[in-house]
C-alpha positions as CSV (number, residue, x, y, z in Angstrom):
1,X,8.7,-10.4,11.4
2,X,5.1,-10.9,12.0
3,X,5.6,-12.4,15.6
4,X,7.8,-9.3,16.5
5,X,5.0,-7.1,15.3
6,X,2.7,-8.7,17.7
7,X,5.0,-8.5,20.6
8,X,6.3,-5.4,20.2
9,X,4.3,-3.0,18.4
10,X,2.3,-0.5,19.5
11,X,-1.8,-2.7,19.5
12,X,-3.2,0.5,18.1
13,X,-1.3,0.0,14.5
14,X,-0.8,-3.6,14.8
15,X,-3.7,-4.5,12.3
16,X,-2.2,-1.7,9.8
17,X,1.0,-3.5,9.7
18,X,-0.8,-6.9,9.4
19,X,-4.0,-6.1,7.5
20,X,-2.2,-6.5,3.7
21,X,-1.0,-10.4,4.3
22,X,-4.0,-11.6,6.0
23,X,-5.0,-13.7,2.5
24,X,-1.5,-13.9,1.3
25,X,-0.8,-17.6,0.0
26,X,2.7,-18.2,0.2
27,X,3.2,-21.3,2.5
28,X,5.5,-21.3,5.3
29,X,6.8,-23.9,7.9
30,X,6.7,-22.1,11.0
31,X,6.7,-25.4,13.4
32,X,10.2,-26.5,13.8
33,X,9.0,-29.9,13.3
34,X,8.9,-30.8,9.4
35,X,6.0,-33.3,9.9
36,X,3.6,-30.0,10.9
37,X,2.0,-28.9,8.1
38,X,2.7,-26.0,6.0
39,X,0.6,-23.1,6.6
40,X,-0.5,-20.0,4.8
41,X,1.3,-16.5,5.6
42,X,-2.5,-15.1,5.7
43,X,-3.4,-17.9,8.3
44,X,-0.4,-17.4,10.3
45,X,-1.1,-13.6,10.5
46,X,-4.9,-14.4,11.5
47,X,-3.6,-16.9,14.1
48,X,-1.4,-14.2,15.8
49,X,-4.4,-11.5,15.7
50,X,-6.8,-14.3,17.3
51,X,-5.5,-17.0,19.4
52,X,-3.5,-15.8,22.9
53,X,-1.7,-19.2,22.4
54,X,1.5,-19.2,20.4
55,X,3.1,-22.6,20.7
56,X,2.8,-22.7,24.1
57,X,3.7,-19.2,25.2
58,X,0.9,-16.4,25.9
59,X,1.0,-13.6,23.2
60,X,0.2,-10.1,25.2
61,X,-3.3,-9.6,25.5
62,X,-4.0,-6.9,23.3
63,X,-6.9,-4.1,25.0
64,X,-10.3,-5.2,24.7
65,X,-11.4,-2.5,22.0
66,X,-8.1,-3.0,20.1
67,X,-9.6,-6.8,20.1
68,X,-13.0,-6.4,19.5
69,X,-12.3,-3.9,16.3
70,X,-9.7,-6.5,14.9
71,X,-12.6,-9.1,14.9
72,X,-14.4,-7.0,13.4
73,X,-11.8,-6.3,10.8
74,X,-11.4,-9.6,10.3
75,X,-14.6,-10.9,9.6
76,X,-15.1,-7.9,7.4
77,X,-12.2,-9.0,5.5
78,X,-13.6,-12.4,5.4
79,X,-16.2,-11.1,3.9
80,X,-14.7,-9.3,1.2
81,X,-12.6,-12.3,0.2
82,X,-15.1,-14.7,0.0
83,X,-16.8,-12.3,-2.5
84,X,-14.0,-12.2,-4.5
85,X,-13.1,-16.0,-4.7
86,X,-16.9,-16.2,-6.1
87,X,-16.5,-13.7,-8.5
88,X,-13.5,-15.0,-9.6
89,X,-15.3,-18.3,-10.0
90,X,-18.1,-17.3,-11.8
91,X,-16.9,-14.2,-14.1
92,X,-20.7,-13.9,-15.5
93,X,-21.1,-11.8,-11.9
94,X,-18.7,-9.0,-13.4
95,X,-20.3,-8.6,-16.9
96,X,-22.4,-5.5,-16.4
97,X,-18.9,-3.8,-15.2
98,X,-17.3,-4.5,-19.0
């Protein structure tokens, strides 16, 4: 599904459509080769967003500002992640919300 979304959607809601797996952690084997590693749905979903590449066939270039906001998106996202996992690590951070 996600590969059609990048091919055939409209680039303007493309991240809308993507934007709620791009952590997801169910592992899928999208190679057809078994001994390729599994990889996460949210790192297949950042892979079609970023690289032009797709197994050897070009992806459509998406417009540049589509592009440029999506990076932006992404590291944003990145962001907000990261701080998670850590407070999830270290539930001390979170006590003066109880």
């Amino acid at each position: 599904g996600f590969l059609y979304l990048r091919y055939a959607v409209d680039p303007n809601i493309v991240w809308s459509w993507m934007e709620p797996y791009l952590y997801d952690e169910e592992p899928v084997q999208i190679a057809a080769n078994p001994a390729k590693p599994e990889i996460t749905v949210g790192e297949y979903v950042r892979q079609l967003l970023t690289e032009m590449d797709y197994y050897g066939t070009l992806l459509p270039r998406l417009p540049v500002q589509i592009e440029r906001d999506i990076k932006v998106s992404l590291l944003q996202a990145e962001q907000i992640e990261d701080r998670a996992k850590s407070n999830l690590r270290d539930p001390s951070k979170m006590d003066h919300f109880r």
